[in-house]
N, C-alpha and C positions, 0 to 999 in steps of 0.2 A: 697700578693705578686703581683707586678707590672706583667700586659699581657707583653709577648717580640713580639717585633716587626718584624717578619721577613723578607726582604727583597730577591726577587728574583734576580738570580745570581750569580757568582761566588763572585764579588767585596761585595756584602750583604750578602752574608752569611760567609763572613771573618770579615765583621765588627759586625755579629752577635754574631760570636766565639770572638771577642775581646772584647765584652762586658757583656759574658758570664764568662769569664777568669776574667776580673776586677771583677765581683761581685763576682763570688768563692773568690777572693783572700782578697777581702773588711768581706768576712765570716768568713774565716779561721784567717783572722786576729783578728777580734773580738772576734773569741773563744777560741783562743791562748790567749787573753791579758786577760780575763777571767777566764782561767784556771789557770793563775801566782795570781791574784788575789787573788782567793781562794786558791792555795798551800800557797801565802804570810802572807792569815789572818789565817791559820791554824799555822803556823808556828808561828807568834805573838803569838795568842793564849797558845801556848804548851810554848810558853818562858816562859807568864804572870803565865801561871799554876806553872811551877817550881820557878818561882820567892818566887810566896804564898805560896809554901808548905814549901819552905826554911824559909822562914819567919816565917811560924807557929812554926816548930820544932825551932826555935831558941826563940822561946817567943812573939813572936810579934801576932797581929791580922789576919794577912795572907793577909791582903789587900781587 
């Protein structure tokens, strides 16, 4: 993880909170798109599953 820079002062240590605020929000967004990701391949997943068991019960190979 990158040292943060702090600057002395009122005006530095508002650009320190503003770049403090960007990277939480650069994080949260990562782990939000992340987290869809894996909800989207589990849900794939559970379709492919039911697709094959349908298939098997009907005679087929089940994929």
């Amino acid at each position: 993880m990158p040292v943060v820079d702090f600057p002395k002062g009122k005006k530095g240590s508002s650009a320190v909170e503003d770049r403090l605020a960007d990277h939480l929000d650069r994080i949260i967004e990562q782990m939000a798109l992340e987290h869809f990701q894996t909800v989207e391949n589990a849900q794939i997943d559970l379709i492919w599953g039911r697709v094959a068991a349908r298939d098997k019960e009907r005679g087929g190979p089940g994929f």
